[in-house]
PDB file with one MODEL, atoms N, CA, C and O in Angstrom:
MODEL        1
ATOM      1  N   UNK A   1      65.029 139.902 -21.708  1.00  0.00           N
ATOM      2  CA  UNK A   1      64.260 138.782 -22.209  1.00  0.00           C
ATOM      3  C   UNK A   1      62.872 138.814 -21.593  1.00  0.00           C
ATOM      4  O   UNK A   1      62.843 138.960 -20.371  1.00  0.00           O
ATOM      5  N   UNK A   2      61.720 138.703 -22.236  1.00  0.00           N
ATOM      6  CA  UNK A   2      60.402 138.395 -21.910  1.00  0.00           C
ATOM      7  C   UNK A   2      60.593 137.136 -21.428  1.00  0.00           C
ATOM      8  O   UNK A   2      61.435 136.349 -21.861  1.00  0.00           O
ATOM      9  N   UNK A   3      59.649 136.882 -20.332  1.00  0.00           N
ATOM     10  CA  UNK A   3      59.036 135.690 -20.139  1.00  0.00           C
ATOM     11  C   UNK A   3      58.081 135.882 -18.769  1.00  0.00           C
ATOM     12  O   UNK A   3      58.065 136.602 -17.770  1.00  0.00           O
ATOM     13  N   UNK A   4      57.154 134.584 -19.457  1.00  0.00           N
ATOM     14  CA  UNK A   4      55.790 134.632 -18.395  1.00  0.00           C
ATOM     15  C   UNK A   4      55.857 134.052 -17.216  1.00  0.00           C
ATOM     16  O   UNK A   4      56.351 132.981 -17.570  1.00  0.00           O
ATOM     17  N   UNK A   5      55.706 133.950 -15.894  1.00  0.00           N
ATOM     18  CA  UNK A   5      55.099 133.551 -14.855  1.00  0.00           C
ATOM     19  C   UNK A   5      53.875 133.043 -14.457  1.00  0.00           C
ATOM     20  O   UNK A   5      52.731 133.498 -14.480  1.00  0.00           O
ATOM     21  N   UNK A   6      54.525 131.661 -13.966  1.00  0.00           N
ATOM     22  CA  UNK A   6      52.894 130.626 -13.959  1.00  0.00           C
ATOM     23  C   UNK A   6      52.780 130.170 -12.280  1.00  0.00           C
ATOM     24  O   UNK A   6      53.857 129.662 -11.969  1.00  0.00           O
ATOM     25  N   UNK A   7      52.000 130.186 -11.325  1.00  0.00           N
ATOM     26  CA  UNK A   7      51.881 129.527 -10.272  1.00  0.00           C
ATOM     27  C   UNK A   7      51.369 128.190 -10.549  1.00  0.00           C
ATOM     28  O   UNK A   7      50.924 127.658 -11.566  1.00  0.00           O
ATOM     29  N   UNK A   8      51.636 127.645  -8.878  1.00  0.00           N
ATOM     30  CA  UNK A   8      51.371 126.137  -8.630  1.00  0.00           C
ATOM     31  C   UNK A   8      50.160 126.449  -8.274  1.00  0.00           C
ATOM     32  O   UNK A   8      49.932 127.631  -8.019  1.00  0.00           O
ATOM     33  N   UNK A   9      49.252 125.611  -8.187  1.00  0.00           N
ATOM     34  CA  UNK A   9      47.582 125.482  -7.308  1.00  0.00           C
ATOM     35  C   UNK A   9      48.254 124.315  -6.334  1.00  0.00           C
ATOM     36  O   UNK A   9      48.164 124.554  -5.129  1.00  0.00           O
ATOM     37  N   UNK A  10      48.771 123.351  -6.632  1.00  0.00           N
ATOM     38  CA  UNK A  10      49.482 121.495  -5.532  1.00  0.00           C
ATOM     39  C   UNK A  10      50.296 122.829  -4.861  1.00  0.00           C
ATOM     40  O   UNK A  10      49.710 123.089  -3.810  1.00  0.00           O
ATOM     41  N   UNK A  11      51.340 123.701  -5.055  1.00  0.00           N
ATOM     42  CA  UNK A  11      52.455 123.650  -4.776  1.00  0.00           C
ATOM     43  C   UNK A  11      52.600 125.430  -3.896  1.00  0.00           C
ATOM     44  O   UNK A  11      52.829 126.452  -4.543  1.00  0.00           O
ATOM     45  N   UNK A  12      52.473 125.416  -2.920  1.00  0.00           N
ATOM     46  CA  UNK A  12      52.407 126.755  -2.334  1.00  0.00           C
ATOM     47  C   UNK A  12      53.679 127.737  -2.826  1.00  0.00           C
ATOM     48  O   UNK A  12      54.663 127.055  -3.112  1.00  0.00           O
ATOM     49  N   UNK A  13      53.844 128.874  -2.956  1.00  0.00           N
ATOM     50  CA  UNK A  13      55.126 129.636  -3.446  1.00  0.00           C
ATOM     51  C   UNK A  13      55.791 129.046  -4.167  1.00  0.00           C
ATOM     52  O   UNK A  13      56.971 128.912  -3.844  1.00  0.00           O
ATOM     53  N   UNK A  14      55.274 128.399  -5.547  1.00  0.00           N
ATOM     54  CA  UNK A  14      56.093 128.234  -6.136  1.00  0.00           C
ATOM     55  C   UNK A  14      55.536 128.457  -7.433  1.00  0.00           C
ATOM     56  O   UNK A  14      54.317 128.432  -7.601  1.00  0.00           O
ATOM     57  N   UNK A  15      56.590 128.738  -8.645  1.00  0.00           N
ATOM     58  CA  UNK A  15      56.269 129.404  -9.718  1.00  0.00           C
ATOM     59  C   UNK A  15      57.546 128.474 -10.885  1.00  0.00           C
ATOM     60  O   UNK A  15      58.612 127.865 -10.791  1.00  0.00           O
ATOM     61  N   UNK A  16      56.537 128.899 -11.942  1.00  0.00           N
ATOM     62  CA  UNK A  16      57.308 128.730 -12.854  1.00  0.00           C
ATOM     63  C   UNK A  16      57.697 129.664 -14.029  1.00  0.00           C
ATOM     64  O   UNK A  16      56.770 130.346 -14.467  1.00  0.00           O
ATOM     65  N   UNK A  17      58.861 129.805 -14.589  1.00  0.00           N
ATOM     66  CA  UNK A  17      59.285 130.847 -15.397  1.00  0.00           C
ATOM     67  C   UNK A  17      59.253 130.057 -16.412  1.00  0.00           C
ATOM     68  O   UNK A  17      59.719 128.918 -16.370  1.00  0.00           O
ATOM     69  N   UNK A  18      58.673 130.597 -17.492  1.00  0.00           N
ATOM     70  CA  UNK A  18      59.174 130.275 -19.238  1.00  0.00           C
ATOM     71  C   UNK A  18      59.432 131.086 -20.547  1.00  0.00           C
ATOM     72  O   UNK A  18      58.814 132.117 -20.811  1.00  0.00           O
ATOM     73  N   UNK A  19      60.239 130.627 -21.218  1.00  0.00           N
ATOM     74  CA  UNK A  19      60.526 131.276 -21.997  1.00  0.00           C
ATOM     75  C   UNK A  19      59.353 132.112 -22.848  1.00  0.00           C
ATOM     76  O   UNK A  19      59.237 133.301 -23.144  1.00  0.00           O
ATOM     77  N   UNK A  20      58.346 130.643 -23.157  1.00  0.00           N
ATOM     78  CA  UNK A  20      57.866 131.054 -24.562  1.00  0.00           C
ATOM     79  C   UNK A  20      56.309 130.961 -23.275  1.00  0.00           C
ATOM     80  O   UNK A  20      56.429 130.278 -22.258  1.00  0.00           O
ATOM     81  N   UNK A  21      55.065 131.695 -23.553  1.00  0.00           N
ATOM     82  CA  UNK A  21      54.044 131.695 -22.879  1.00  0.00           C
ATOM     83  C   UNK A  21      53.583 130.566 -23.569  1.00  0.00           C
ATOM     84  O   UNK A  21      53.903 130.295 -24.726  1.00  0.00           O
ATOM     85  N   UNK A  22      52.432 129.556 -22.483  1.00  0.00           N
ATOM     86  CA  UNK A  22      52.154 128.371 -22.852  1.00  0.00           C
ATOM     87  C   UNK A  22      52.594 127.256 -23.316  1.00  0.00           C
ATOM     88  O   UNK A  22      51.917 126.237 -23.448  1.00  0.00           O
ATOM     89  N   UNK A  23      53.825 127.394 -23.605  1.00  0.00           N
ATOM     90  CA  UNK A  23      54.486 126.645 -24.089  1.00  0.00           C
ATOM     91  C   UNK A  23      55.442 125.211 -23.109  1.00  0.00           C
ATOM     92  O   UNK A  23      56.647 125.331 -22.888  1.00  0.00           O
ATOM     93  N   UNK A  24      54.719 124.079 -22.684  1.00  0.00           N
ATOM     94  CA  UNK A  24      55.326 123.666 -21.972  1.00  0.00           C
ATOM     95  C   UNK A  24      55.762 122.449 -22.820  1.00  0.00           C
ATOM     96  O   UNK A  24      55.919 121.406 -22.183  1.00  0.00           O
ATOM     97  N   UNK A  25      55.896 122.426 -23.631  1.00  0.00           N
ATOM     98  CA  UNK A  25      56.586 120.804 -24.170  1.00  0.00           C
ATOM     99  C   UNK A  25      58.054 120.704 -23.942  1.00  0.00           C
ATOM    100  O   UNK A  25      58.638 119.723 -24.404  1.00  0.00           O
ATOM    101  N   UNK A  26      58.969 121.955 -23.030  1.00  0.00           N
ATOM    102  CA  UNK A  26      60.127 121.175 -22.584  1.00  0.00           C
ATOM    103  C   UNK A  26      60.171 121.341 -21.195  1.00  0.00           C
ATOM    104  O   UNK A  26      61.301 121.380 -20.710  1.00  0.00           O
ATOM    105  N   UNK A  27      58.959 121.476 -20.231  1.00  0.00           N
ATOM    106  CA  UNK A  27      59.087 120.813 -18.764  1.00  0.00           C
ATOM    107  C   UNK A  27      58.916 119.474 -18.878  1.00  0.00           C
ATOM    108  O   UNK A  27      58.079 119.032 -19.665  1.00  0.00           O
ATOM    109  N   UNK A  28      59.673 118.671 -18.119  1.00  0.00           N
ATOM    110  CA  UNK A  28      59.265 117.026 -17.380  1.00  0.00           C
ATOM    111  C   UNK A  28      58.070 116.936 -17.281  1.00  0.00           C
ATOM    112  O   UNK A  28      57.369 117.577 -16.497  1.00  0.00           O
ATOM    113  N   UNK A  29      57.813 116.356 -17.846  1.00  0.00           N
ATOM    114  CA  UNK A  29      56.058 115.807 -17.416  1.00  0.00           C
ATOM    115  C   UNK A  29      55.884 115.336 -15.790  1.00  0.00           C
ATOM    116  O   UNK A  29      54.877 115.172 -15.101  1.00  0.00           O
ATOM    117  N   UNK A  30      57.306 115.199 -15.507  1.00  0.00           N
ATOM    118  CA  UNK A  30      56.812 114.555 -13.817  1.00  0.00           C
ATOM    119  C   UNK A  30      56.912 115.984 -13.040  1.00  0.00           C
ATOM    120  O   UNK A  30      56.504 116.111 -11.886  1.00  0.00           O
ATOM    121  N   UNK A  31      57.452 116.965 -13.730  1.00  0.00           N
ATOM    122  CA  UNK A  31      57.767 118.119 -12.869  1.00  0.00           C
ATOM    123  C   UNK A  31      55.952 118.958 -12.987  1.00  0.00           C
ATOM    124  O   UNK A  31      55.358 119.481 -12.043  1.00  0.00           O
ATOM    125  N   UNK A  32      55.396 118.820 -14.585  1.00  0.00           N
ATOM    126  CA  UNK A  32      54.030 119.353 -14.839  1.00  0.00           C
ATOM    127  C   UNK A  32      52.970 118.660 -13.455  1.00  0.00           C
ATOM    128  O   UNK A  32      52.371 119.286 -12.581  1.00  0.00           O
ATOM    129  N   UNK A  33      53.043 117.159 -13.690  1.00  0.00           N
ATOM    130  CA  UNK A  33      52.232 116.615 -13.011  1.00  0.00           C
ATOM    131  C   UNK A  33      52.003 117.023 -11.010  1.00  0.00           C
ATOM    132  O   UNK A  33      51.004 116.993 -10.291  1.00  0.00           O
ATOM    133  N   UNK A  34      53.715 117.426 -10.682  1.00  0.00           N
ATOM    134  CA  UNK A  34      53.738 118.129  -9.514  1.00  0.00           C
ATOM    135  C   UNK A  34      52.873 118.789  -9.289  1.00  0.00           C
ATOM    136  O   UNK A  34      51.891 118.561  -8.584  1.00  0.00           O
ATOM    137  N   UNK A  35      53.120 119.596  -9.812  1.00  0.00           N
ATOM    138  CA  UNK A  35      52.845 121.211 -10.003  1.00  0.00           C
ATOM    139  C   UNK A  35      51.106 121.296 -10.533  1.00  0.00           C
ATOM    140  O   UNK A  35      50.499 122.259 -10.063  1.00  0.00           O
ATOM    141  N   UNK A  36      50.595 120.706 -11.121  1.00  0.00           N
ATOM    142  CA  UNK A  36      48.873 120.531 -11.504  1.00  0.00           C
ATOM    143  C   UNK A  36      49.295 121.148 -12.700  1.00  0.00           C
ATOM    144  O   UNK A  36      50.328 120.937 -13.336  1.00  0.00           O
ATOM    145  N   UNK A  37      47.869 122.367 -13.058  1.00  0.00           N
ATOM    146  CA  UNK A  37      47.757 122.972 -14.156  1.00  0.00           C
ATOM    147  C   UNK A  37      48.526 124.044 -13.208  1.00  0.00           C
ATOM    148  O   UNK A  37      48.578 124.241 -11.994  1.00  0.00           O
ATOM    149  N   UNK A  38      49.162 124.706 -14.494  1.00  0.00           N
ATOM    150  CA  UNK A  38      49.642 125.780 -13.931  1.00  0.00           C
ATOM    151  C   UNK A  38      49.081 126.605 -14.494  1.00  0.00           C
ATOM    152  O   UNK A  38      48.464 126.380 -15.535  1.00  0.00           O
ATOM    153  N   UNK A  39      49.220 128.575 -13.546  1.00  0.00           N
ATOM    154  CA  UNK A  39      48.617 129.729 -14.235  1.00  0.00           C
ATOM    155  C   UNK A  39      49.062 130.581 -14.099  1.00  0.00           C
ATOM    156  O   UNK A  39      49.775 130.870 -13.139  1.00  0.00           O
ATOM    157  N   UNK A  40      48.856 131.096 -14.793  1.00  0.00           N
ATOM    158  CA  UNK A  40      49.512 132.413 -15.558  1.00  0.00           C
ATOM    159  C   UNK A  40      49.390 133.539 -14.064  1.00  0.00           C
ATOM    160  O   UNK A  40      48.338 133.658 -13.436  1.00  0.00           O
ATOM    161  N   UNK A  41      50.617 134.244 -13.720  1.00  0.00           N
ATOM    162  CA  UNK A  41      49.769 135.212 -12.902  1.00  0.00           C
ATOM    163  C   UNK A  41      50.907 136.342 -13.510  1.00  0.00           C
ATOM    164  O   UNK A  41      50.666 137.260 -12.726  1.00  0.00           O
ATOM    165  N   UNK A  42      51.825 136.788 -14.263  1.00  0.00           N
ATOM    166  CA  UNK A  42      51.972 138.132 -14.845  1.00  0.00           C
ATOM    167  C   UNK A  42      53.521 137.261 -16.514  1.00  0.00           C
ATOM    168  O   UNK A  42      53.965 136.129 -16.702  1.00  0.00           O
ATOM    169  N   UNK A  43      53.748 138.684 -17.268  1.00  0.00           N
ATOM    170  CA  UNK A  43      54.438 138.524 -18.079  1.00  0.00           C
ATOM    171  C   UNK A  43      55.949 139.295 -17.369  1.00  0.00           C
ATOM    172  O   UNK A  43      55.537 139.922 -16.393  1.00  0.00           O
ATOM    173  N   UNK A  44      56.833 139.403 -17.433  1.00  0.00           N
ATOM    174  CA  UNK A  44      58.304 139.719 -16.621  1.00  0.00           C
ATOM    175  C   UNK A  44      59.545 140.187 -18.002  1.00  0.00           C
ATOM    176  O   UNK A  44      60.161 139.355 -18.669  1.00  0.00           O
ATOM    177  N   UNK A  45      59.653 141.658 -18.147  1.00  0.00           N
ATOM    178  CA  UNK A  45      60.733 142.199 -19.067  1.00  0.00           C
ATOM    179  C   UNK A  45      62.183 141.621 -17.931  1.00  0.00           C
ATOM    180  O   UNK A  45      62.513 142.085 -16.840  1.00  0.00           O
ATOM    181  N   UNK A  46      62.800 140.460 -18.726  1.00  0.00           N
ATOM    182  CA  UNK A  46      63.818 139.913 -17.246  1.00  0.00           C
ATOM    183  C   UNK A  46      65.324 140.603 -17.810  1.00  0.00           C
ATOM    184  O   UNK A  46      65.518 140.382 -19.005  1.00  0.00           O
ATOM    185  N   UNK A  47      66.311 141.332 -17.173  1.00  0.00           N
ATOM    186  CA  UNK A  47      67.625 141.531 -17.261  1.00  0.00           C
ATOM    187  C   UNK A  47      68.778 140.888 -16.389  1.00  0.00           C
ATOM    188  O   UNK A  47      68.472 140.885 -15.196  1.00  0.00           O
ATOM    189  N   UNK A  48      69.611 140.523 -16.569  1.00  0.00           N
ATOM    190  CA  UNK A  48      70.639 140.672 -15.211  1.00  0.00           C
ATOM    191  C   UNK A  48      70.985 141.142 -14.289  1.00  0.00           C
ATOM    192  O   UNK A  48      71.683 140.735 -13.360  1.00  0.00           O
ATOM    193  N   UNK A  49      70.316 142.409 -14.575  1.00  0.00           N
ATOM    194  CA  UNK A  49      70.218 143.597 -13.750  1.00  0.00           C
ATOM    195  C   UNK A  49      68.882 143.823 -12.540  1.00  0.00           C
ATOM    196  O   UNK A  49      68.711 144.677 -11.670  1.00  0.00           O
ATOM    197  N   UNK A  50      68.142 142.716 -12.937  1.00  0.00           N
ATOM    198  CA  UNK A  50      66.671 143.033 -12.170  1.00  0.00           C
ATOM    199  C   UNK A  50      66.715 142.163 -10.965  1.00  0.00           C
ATOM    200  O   UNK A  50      67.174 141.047 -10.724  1.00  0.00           O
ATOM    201  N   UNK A  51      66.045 143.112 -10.264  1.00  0.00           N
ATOM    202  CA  UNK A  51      66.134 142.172  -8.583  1.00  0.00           C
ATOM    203  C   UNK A  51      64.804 141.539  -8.284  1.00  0.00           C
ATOM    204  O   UNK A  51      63.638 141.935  -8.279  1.00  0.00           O
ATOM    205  N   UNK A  52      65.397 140.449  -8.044  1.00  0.00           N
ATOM    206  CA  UNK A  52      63.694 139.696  -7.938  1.00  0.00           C
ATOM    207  C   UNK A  52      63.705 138.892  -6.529  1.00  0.00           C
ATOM    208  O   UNK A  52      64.776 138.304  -6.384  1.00  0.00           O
ATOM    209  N   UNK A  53      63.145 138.778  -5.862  1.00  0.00           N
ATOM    210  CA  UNK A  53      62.221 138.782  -4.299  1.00  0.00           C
ATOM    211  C   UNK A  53      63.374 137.483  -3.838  1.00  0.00           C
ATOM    212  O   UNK A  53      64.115 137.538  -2.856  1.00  0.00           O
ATOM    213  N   UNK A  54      63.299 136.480  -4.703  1.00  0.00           N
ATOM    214  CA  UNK A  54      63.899 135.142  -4.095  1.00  0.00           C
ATOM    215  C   UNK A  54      64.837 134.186  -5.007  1.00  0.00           C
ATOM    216  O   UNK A  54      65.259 133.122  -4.554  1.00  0.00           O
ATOM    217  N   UNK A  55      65.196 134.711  -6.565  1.00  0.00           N
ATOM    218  CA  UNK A  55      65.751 134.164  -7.210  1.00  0.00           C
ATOM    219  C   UNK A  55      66.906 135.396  -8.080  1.00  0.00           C
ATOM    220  O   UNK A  55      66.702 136.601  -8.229  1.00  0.00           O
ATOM    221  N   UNK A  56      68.043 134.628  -8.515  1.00  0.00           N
ATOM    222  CA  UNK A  56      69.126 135.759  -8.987  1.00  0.00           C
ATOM    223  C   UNK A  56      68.585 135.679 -10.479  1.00  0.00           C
ATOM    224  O   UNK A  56      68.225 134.650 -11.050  1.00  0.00           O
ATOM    225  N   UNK A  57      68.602 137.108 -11.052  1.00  0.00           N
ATOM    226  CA  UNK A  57      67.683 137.056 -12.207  1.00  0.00           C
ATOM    227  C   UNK A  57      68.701 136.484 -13.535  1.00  0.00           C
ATOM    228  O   UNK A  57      68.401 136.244 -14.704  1.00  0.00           O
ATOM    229  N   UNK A  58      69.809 136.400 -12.924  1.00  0.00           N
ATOM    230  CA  UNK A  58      70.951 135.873 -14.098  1.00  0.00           C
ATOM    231  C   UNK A  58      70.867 134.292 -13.850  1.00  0.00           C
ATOM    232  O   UNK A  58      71.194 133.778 -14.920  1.00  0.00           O
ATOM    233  N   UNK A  59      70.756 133.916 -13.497  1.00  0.00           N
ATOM    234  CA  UNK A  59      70.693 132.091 -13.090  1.00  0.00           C
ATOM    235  C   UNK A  59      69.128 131.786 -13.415  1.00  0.00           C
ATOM    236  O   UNK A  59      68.944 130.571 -13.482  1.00  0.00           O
ATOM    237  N   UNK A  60      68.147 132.421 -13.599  1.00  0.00           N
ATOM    238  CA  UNK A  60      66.601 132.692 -14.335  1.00  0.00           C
ATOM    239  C   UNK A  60      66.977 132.796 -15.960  1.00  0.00           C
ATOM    240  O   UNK A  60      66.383 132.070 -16.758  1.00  0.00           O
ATOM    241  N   UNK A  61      67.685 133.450 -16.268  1.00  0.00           N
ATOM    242  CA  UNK A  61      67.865 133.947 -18.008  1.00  0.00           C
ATOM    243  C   UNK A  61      68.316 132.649 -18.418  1.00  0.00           C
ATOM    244  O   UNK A  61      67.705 131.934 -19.212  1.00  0.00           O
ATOM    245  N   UNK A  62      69.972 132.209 -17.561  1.00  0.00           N
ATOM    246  CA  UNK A  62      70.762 131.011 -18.348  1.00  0.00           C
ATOM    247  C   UNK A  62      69.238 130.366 -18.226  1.00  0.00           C
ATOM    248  O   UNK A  62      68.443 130.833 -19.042  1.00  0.00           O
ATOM    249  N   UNK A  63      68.722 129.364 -17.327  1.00  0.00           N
ATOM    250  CA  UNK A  63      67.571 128.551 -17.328  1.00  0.00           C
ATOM    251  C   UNK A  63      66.805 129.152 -18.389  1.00  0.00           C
ATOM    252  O   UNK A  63      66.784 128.127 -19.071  1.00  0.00           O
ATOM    253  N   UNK A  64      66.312 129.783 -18.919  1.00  0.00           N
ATOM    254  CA  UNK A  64      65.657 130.242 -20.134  1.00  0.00           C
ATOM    255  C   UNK A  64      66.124 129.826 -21.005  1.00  0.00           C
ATOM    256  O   UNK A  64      65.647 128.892 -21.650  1.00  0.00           O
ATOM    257  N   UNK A  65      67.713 130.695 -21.385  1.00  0.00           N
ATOM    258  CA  UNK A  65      67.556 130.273 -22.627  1.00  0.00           C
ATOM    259  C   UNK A  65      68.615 129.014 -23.212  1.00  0.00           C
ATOM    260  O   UNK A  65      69.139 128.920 -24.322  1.00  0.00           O
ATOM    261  N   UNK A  66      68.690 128.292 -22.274  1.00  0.00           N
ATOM    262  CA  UNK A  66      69.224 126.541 -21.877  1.00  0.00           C
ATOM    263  C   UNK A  66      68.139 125.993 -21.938  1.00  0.00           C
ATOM    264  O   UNK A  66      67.834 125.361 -22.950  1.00  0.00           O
ATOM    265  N   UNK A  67      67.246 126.108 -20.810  1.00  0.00           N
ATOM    266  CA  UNK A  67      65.877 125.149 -21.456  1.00  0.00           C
ATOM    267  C   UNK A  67      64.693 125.455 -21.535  1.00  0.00           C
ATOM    268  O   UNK A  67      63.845 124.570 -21.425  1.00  0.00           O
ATOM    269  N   UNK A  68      64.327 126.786 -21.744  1.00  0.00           N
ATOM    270  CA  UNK A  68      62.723 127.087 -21.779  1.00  0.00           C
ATOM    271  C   UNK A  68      62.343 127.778 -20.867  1.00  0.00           C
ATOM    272  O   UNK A  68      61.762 128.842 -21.083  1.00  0.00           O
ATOM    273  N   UNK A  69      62.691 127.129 -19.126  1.00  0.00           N
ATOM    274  CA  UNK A  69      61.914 126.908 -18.307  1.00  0.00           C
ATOM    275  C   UNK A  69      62.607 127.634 -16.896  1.00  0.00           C
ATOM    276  O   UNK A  69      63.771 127.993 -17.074  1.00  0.00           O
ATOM    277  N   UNK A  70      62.104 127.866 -15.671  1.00  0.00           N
ATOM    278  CA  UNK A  70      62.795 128.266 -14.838  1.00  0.00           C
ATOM    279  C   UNK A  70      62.114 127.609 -13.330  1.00  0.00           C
ATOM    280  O   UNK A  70      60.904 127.633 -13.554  1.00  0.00           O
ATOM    281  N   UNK A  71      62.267 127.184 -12.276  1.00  0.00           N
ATOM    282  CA  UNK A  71      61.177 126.506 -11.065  1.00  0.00           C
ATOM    283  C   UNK A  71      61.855 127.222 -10.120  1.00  0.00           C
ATOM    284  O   UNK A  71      62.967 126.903  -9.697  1.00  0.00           O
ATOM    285  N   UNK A  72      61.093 128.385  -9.698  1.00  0.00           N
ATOM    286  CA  UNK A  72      60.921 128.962  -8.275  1.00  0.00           C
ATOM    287  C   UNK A  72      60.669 128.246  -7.275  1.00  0.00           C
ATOM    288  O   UNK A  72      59.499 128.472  -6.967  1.00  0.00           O
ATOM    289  N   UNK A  73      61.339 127.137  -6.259  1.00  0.00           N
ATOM    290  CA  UNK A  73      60.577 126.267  -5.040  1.00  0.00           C
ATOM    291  C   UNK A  73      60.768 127.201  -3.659  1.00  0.00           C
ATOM    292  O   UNK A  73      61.873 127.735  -3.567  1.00  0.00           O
ATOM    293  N   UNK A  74      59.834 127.451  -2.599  1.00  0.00           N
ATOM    294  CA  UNK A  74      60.123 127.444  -1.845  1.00  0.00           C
ATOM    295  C   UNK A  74      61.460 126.970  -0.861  1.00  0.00           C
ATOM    296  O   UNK A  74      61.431 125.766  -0.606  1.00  0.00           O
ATOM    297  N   UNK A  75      62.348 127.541  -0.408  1.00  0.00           N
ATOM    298  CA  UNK A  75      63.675 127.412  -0.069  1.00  0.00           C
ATOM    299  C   UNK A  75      63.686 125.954   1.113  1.00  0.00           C
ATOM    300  O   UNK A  75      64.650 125.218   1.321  1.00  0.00           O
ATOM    301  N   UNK A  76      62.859 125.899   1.493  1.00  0.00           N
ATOM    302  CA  UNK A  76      63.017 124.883   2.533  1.00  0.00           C
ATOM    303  C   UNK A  76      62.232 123.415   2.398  1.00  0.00           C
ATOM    304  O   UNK A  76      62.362 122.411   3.098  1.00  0.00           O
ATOM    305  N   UNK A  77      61.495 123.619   1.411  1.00  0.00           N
ATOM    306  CA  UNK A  77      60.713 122.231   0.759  1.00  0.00           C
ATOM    307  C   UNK A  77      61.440 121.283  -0.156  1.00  0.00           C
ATOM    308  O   UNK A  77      62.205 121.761  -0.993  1.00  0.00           O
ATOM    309  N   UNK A  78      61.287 120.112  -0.080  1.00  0.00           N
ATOM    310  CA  UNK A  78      62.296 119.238  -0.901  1.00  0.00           C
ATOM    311  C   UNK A  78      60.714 117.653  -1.462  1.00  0.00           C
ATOM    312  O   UNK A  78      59.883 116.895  -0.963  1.00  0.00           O
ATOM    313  N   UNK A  79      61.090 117.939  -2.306  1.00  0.00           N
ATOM    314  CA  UNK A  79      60.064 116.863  -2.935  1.00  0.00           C
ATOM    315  C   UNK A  79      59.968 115.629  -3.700  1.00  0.00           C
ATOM    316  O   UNK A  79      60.434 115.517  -4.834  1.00  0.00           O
ATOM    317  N   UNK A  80      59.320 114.640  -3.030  1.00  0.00           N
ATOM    318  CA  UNK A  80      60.151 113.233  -3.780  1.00  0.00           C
ATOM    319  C   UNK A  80      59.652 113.013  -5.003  1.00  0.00           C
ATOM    320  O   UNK A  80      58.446 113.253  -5.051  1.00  0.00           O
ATOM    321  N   UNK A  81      60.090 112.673  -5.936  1.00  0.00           N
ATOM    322  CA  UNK A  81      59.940 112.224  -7.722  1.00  0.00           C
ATOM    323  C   UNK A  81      60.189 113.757  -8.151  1.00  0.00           C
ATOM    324  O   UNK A  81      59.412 114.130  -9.030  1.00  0.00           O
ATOM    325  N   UNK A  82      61.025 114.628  -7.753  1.00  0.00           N
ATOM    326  CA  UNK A  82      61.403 115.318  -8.533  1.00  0.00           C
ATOM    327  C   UNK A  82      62.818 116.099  -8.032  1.00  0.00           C
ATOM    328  O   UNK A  82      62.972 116.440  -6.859  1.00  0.00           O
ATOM    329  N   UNK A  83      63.506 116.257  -8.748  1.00  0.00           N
ATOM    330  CA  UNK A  83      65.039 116.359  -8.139  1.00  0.00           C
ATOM    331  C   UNK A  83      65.651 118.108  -9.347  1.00  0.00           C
ATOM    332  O   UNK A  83      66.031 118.027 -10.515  1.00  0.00           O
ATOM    333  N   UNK A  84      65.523 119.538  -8.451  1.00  0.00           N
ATOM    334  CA  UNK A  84      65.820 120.773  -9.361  1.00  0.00           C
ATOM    335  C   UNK A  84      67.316 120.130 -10.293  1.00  0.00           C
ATOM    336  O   UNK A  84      67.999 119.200  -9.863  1.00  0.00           O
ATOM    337  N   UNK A  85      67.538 120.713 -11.342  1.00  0.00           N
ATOM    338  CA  UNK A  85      68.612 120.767 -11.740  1.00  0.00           C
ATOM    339  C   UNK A  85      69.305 121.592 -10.601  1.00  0.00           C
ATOM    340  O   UNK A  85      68.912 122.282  -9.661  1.00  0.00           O
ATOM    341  N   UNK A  86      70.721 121.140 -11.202  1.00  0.00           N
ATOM    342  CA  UNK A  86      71.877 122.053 -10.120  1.00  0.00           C
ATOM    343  C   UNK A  86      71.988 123.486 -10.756  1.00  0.00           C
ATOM    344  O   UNK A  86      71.906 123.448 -11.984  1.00  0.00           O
ATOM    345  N   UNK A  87      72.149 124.710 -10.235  1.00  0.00           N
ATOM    346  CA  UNK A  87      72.578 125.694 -10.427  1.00  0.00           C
ATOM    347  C   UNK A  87      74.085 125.922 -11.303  1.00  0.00           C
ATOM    348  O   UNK A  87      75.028 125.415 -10.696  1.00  0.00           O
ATOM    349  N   UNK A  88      74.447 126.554 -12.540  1.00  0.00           N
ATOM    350  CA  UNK A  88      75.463 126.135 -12.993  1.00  0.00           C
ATOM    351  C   UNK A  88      77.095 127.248 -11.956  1.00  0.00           C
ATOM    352  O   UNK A  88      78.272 127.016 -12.231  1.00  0.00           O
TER     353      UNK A  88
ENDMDL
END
């Protein structure tokens, strides 16, 4: 599955995965507003098979193609008005 990679400018190491490029009309608006504008920093050919730095690339795909979207947070940061979905 394609999908693009967007950083935070508010939000240090953290990224967002989406399905469709530019396309944010199914993030939370409270999760957008976190996060500022977000930007683009590469496009990602994603498999089950691919190893990626800090996230399992199969729990990235379901989040794709369940809702669009994917949120890379830093492992030890926790942030109020916004709560990750649970991992299935």
């Amino acid at each position: 599955m394609h999908c693009a990679i967007y950083k935070s400018l508010k939000k240090q190491d953290t990224y967002l995965y989406m399905a469709s490029k530019d396309d944010f009309s199914k993030v939370p608006e409270s999760l957008l507003r976190l996060l500022g504008a977000p930007v683009h920093v590469m496009d990602l050919d994603l498999s089950p098979e691919r190893k990626l730095a800090q996230e399992d690339a199969a729990d990235v795909l379901r989040n794709l193609q369940e809702r669009g979207w994917h949120l890379q947070m830093p492992r030890q940061e926790q942030w109020p008005g916004f709560t990750p979905q649970p991992k299935h």
